[in-house]
C-alpha positions as CSV (number, residue, x, y, z in Angstrom):
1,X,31.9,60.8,-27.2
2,X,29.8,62.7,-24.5
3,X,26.4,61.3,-26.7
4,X,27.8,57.9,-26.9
5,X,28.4,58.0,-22.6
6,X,25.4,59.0,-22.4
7,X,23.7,56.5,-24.6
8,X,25.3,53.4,-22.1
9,X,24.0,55.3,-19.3
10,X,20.8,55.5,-20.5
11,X,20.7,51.8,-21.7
12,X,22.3,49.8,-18.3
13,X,19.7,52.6,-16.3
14,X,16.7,50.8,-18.7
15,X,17.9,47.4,-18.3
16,X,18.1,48.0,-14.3
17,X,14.5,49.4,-14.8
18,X,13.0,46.2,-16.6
19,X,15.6,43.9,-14.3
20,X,13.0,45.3,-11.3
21,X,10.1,45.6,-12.8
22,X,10.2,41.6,-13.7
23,X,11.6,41.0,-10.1
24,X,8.4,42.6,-8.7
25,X,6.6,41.4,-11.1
26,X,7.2,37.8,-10.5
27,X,4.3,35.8,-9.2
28,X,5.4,33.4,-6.5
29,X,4.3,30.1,-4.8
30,X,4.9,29.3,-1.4
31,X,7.2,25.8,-1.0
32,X,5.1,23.3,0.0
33,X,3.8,23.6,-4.2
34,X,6.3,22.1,-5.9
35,X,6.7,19.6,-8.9
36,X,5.5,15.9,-8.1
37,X,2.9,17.8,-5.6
38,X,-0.2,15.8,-4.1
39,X,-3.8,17.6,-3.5
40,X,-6.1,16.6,-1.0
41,X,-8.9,15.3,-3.4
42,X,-12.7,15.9,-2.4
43,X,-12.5,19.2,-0.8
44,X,-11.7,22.8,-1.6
45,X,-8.4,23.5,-2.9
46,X,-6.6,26.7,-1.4
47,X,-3.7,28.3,-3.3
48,X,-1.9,30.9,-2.4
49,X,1.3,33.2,-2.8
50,X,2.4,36.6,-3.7
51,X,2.8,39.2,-6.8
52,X,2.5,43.2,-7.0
53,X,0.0,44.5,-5.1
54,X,-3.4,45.0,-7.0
55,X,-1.9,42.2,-9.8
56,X,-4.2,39.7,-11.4
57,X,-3.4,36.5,-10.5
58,X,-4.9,33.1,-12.5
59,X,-4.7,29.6,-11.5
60,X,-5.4,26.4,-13.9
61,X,-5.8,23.2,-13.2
62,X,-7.0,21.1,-15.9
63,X,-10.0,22.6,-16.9
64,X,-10.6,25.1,-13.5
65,X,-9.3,28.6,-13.7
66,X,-9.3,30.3,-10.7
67,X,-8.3,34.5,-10.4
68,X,-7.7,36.6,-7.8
69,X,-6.5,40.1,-7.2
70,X,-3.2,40.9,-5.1
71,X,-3.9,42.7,-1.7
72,X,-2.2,46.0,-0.5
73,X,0.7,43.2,0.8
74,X,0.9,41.3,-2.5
75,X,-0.9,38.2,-1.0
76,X,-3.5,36.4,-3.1
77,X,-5.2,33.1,-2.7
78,X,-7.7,31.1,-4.5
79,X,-9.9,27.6,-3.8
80,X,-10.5,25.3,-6.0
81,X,-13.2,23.5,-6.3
82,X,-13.1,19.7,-5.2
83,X,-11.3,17.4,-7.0
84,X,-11.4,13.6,-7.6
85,X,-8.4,11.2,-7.2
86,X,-6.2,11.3,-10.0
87,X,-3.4,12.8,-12.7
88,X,-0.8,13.8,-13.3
89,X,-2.0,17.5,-14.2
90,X,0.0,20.4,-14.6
91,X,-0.2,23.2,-12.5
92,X,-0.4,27.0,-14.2
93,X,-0.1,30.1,-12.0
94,X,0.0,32.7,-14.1
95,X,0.6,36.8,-13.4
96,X,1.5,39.9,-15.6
97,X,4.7,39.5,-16.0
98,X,5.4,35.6,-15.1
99,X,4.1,32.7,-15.0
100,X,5.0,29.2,-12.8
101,X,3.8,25.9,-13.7
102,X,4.3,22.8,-11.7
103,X,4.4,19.4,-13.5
104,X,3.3,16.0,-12.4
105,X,0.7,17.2,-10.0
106,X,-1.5,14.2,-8.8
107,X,-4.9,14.4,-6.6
108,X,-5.5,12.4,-3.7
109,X,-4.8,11.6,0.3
110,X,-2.8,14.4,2.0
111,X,-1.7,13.5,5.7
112,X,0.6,16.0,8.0
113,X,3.3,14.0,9.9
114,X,5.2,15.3,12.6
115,X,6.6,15.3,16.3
116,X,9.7,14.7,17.4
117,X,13.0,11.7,16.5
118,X,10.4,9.0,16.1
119,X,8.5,10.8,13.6
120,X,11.5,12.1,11.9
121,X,13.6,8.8,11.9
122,X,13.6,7.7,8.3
123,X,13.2,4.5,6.7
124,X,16.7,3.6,6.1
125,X,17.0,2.9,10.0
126,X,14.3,0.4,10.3
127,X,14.1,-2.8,10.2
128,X,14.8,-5.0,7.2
129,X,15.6,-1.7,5.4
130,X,17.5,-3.3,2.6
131,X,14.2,-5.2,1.6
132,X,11.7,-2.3,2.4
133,X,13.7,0.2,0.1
134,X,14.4,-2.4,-2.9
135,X,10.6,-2.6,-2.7
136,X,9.4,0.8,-2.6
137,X,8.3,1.4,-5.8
138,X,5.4,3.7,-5.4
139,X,5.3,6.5,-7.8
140,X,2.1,7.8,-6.7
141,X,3.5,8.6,-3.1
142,X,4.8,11.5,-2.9
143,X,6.9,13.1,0.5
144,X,7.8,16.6,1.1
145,X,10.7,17.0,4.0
146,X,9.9,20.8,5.6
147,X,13.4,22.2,5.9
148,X,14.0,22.8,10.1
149,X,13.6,26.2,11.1
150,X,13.1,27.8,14.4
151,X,11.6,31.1,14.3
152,X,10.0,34.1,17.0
153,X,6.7,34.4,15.0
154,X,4.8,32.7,13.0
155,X,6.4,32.7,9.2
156,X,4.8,32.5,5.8
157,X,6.9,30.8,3.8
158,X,8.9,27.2,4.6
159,X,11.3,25.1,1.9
160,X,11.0,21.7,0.9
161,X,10.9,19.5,-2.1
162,X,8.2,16.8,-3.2
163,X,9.4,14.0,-4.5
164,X,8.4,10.7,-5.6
165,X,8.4,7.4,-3.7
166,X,11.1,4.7,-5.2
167,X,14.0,2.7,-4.1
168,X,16.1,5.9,-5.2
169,X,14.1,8.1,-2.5
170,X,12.4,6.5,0.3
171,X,15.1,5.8,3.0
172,X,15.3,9.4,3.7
173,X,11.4,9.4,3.9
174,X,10.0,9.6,7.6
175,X,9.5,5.8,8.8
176,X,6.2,5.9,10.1
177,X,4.7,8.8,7.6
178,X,5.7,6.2,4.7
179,X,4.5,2.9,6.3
180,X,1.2,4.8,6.8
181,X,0.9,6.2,3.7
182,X,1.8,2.7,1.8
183,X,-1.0,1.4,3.7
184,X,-3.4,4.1,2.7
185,X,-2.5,3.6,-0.7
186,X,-2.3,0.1,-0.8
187,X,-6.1,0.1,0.5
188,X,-7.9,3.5,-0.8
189,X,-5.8,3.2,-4.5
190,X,-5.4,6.8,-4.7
191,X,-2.2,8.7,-4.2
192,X,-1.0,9.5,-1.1
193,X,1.0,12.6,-0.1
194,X,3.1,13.3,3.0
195,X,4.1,16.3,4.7
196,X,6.6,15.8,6.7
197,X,7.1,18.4,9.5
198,X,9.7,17.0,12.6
199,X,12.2,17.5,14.6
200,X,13.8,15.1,17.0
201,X,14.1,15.8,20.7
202,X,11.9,18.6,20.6
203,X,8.7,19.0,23.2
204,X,4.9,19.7,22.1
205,X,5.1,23.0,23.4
206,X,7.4,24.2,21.1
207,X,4.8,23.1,18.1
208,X,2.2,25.5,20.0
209,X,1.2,28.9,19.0
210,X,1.7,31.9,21.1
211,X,-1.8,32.5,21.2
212,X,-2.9,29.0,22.7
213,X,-0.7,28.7,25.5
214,X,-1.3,32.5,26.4
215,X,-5.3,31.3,26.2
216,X,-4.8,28.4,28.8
217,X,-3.7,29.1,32.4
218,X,-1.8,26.3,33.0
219,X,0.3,26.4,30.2
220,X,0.5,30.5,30.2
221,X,3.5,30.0,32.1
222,X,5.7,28.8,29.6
223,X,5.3,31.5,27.7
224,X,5.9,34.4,30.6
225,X,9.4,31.7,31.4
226,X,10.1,32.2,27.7
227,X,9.8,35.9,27.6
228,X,12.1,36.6,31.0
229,X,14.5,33.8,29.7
230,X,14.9,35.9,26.1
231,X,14.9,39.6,28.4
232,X,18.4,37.9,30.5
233,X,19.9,36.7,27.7
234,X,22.9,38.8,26.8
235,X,24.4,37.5,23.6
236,X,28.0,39.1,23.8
237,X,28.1,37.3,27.1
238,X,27.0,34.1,26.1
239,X,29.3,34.4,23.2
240,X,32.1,35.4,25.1
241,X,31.3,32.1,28.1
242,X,31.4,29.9,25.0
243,X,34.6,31.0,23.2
244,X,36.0,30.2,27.1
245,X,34.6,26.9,26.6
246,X,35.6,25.9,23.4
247,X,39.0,27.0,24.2
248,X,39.5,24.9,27.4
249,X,37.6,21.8,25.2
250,X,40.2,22.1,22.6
251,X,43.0,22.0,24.9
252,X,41.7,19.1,26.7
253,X,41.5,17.0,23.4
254,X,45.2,18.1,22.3
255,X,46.0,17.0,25.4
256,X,44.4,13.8,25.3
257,X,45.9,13.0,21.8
258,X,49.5,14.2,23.1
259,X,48.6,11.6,25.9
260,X,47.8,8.9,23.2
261,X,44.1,8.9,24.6
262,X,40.6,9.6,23.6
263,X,39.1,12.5,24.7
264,X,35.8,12.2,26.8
265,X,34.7,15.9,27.1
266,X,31.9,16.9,25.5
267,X,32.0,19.7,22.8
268,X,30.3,22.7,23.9
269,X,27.3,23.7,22.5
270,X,27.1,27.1,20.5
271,X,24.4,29.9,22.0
272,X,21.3,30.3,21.3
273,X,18.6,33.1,21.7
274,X,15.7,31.3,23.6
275,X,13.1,32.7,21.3
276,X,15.2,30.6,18.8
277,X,16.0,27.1,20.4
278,X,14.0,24.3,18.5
279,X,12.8,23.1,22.9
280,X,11.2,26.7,23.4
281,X,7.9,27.3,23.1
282,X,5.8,28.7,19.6
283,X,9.1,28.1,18.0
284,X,8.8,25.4,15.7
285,X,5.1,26.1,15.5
286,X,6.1,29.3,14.0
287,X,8.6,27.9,11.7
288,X,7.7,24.5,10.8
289,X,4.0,24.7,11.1
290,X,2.4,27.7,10.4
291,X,3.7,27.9,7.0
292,X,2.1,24.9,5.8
293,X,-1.5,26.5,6.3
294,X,-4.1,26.5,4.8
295,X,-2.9,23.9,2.6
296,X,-5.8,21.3,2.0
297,X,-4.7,17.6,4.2
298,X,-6.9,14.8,5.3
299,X,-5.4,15.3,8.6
300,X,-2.5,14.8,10.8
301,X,-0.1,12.1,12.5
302,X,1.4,12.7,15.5
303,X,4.7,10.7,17.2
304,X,6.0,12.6,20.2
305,X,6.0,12.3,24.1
306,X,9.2,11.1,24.8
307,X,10.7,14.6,26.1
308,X,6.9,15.3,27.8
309,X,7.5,12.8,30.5
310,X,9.2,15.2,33.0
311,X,6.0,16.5,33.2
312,X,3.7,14.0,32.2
313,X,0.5,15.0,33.9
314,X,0.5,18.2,32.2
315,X,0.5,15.9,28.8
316,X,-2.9,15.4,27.8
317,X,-4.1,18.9,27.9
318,X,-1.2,20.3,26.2
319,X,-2.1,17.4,23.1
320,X,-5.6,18.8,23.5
321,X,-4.4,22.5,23.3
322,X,-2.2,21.9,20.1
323,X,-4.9,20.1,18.3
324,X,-7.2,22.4,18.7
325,X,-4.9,25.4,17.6
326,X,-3.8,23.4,14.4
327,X,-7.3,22.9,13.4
328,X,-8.1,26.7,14.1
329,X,-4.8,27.4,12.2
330,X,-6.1,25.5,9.3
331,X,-9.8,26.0,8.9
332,X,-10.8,23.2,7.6
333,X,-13.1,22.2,10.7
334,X,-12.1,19.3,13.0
335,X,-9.6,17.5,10.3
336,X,-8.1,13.7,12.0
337,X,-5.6,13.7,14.3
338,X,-4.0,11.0,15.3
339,X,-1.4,9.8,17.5
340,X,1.2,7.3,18.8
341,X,0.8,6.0,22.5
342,X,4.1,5.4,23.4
343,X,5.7,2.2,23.0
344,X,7.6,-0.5,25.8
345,X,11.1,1.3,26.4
346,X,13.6,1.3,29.4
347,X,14.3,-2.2,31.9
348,X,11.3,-4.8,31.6
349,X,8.8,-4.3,34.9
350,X,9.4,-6.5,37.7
351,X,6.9,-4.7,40.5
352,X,2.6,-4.7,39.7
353,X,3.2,-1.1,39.3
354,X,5.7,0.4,38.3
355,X,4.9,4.5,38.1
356,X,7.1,6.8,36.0
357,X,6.4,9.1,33.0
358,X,5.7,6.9,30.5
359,X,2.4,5.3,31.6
360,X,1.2,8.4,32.6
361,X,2.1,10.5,29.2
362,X,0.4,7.2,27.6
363,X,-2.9,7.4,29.8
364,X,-2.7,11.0,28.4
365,X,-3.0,10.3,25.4
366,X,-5.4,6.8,26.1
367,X,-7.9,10.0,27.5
368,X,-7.7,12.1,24.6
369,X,-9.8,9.6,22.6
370,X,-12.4,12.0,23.8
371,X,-12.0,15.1,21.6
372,X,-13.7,14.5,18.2
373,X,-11.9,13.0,15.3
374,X,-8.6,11.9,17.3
375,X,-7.4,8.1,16.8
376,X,-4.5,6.3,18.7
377,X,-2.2,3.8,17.9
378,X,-1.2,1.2,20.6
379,X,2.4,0.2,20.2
380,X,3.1,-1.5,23.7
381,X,4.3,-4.5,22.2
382,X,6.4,-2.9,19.6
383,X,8.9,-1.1,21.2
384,X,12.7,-1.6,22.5
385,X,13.8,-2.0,25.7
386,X,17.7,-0.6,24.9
387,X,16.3,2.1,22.1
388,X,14.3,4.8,22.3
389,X,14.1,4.9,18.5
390,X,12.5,1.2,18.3
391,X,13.3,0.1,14.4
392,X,9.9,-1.7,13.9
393,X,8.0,1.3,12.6
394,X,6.2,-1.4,10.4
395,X,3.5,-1.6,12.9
396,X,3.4,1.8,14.1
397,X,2.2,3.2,10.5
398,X,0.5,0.1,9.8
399,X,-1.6,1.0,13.4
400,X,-2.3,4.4,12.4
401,X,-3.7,3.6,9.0
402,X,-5.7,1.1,10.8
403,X,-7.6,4.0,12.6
404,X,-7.8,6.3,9.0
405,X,-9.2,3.4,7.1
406,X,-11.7,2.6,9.7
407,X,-13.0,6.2,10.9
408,X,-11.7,8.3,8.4
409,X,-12.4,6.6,5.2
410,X,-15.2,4.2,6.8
411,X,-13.7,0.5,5.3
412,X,-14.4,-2.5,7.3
413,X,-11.3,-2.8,9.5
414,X,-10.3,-3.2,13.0
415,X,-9.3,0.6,14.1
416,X,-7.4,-0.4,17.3
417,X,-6.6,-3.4,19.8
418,X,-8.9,-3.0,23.4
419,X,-9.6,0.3,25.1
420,X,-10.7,-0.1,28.7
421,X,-14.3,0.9,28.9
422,X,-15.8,0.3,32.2
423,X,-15.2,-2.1,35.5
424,X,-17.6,-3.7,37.9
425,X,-17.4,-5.5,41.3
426,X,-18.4,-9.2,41.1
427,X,-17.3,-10.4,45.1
428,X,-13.5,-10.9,45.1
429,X,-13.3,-10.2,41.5
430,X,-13.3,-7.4,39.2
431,X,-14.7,-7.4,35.4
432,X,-13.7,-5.4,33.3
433,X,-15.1,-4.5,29.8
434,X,-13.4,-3.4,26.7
435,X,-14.2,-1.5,23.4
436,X,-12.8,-2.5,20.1
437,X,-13.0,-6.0,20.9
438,X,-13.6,-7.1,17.6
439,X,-14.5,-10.4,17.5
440,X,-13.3,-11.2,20.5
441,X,-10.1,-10.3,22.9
442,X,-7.1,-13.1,22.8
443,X,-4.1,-13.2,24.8
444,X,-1.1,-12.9,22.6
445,X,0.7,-16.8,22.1
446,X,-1.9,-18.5,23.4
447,X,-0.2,-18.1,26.6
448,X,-1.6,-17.1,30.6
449,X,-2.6,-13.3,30.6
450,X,0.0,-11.2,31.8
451,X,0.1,-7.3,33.1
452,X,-2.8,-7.3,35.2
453,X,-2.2,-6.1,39.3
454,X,-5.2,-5.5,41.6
455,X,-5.9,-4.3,44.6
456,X,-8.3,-2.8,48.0
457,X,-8.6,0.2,49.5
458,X,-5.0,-0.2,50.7
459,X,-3.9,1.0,47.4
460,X,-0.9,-1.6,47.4
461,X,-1.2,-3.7,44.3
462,X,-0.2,-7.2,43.7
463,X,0.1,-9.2,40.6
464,X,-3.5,-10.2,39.3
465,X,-5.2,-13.9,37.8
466,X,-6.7,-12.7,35.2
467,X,-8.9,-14.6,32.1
468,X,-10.9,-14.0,29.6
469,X,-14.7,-14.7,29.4
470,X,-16.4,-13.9,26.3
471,X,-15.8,-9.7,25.7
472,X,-14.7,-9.4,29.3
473,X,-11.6,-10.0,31.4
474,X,-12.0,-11.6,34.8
475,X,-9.3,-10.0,37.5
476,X,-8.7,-11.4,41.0
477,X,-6.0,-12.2,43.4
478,X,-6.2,-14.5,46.6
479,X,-4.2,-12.1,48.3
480,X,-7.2,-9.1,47.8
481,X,-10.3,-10.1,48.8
482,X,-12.0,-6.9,48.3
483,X,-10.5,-5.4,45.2
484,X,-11.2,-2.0,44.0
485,X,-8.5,-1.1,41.3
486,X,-7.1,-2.9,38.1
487,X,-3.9,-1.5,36.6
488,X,-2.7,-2.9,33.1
489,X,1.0,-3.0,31.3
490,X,1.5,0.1,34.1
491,X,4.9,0.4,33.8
492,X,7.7,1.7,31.2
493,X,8.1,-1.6,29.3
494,X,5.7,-3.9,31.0
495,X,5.1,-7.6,30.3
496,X,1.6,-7.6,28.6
497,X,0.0,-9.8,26.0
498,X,-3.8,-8.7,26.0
499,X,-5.6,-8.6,22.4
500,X,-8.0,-8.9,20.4
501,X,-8.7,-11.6,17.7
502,X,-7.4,-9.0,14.9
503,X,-4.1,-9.3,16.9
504,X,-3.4,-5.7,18.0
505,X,-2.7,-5.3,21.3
506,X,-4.9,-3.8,24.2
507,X,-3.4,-0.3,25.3
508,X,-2.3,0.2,28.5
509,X,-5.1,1.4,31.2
510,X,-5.3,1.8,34.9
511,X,-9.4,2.0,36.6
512,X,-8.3,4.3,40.0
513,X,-6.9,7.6,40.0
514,X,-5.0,7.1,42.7
């Protein structure tokens, strides 16, 4: 009996042994490989993951094999060499005691999407939705939705699933990532995958390393806020405030109810440890972003400003700041970036001028044009002056594969509507030249141009005549006989019809800097 006891206990301590030794054993993958998966074609492939230190790892892809030994941490990582557009393949990772294989993998046009609610608003909230999804039968299209998480320092791992683009699937794709991809794929004729990486209602600093801000002195601030805001927080208090709350909020709507009324207070919101609130700085950079890298992309897409305008000046260097660290983050040089200039939004202008957030986050973003590889899309005529979500995100991925398809992938396309280049003083009049006029600029109808003020020295502008003569526009007012400044569409949803003769609209632009 006592051999017999001892027999089980020598058997269940084995199979514990072997249940181990395969745990740490088993090669992994990070998420954003997956089934349906989309590879950047024409450039080195990283892969990457984890197994026992010192484990031979191998990777195959049709007919590459790739190996690699396990550091000290059990990281590994290989590169494949460049790829053409095509598939499906299978993917093999194989290590001593496990092997995972991914299925359907397809080569192609990898783009990162992200920013904040406009970015993240999918396409079963746009406009003629029921159409759009009936239609989207794209199998070669894939989307991968990074699971939200907020985290203190930058993370290794994130959670997601690829999947493929079909009536079935795409209204919980992002809006503008898909409309932008369709393009791409439409025009290139490769597949086109989407990382989607967003969060609404979330500023750019929070999708900022640690590192950059700390490297920048105007923005080093936010960080040294951060830290004393997480060094006073004391959770048992704030727990303890917010049981108070909850309390007093769930007697008010008993009492409403008893009253045979609707409650209007407001739920209160559980804490939260700074260092973990998706508006703090790094955080979502840490969580969201960090864990995607080095994974091979074309570039990026970019669709947030809205919660910058507080402090708009401050704008266009932090875009700057977070480009550059994503493209130090990734390695893969200065990749494409580009970005959405915020759109018409809030009561229609009635003054010249109207100053506020808006124009100025969009100058911002009109002035990073000058870092390398960086595209805009203009969406001042596509907007909504009741919603800050605007449902015609048609345009706004249309505009950005516009830019790709011009620059990136060098077809013969218009990349944008008018940028402002340069002004000059003809008597009473100011001309003012434009880039990306494209065959000519248009006014918008076929109506009188609108959105142009003017004005002296005074600095007090007045609505502008304004016409167009051959790549120029012609500005004057009898009321300014010695102008010095133009302003265009300055204000947060201006009146403004100024094009060129591909019909995309002329982005907003002001010649002082008053």
């Amino acid at each position: 009996m006592r051999r017999n006891l001892m027999c089980r206990v020598f058997g269940a301590v084995l199979v514990v042994f072997f249940l181990v030794a395969a745990a740490a054993a088993d090669v992994k993958l990070p998420g954003v490989f997956g089934d349906h998966v989309v590879l950047q074609r024409e450039m080195p492939v990283p892969v990457w993951g984890w197994a026992d230190p010192a484990e031979q790892v191998t990777v195959t892809l049709g007919d590459q094999s790739k190996t690699a030994t396990a550091d000290s941490a059990g990281k590994w990582s290989v590169k494949l060499d460049a790829l053409k557009a095509g598939g499906p393949f299978e993917l093999k990772v194989q290590g001593k005691g496990n092997a995972v294989q991914l299925s359907d993998v397809l080569v192609g046009e990898v783009w990162l999407c992200s920013g904040q609610s406009n970015m993240e608003m999918t396409v079963g909230g746009v406009m003629n939705k029921d159409a759009e999804i009936a239609s989207a039968d794209y199998p070669k299209i894939r989307m991968l939705t990074v699971a939200k998480k907020t985290a203190m320092e930058p993370q290794e791992n994130s959670s997601g699933q690829w999947r493929m683009c079909s009536p079935r699937t795409v209204a919980g794709f992002s809006a503008a990532g898909y409309f932008f991809g369709r393009e791409l794929h439409k025009q290139l004729d490769v597949p086109v995958g989407l990382i989607n990486s967003s969060w609404g209602g979330t500023p750019i600093e929070t999708w900022t390393s640690a590192a950059a801000h700390e490297a920048v002195p105007e923005l080093r601030s936010r960080i040294d806020d951060l830290k004393r805001r997480a060094a006073s927080y004391d959770a048992e208090k704030a727990k303890s405030r917010y049981e108070k709350q909850l309390a007093a909020w769930e007697e008010a709507v008993a009492q409403a109810k008893a009253e045979g009324k609707k409650s209007t207070a407001r739920r209160p919101q559980p804490p939260q440890d700074p260092r973990q609130s998706p508006g703090s700085p790094t955080t979502l950079y840490n969580g969201m972003i960090a864990p995607l890298a080095p994974y091979a992309i074309r570039g990026a897409i970019w669709y947030q400003g809205e919660s910058n305008a507080g402090q708009a000046a401050l704008y266009g260097l932090q875009l700057k700041v977070m480009i550059r660290d994503w493209r130090k983050l990734w390695y893969e040089g200065d990749f494409f970036f580009l970005f959405v200039q915020l759109p018409n939004f809030m009561a229609p202008q009635k003054e010249p001028v109207e100053n506020g957030g808006w124009p100025t986050v969009r100058e911002q973003m009109l002035q990073t044009l000058a870092v390398p590889n960086t595209g805009m899309a203009v969406t001042i005529d596509v907007g909504q002056a009741n919603d800050i979500h605007p449902k015609n995100k048609q345009d706004v991925g249309k505009r950005l594969a516009q830019w790709a398809l011009a620059k990136t992938y060098g077809k013969d396309v218009v990349a944008c509507g008018p940028l402002y280049k340069s002004m000059r003083k003809e008597g009473d009049k100011i001309v003012l030249q434009f880039a990306y006029v494209d065959g000519g600029l248009a006014v918008r109808d076929g109506e009188k141009l609108k959105g142009f003020a003017i004005a002296s020295e005074d600095k007090k502008f007045v609505w502008a005549e304004a016409r167009i003569e051959g790549g120029t526009v012609i500005v004057s007012s009898p009321q300014v006989g010695s102008p010095v400044a133009v302003r265009y569409a300055w204000a947060n949803n201006p009146e403004c019809n100024l094009v060129n003769k591909a019909g995309l609209a002329a982005s907003p632009f002001r010649t002082d800097d008053w």
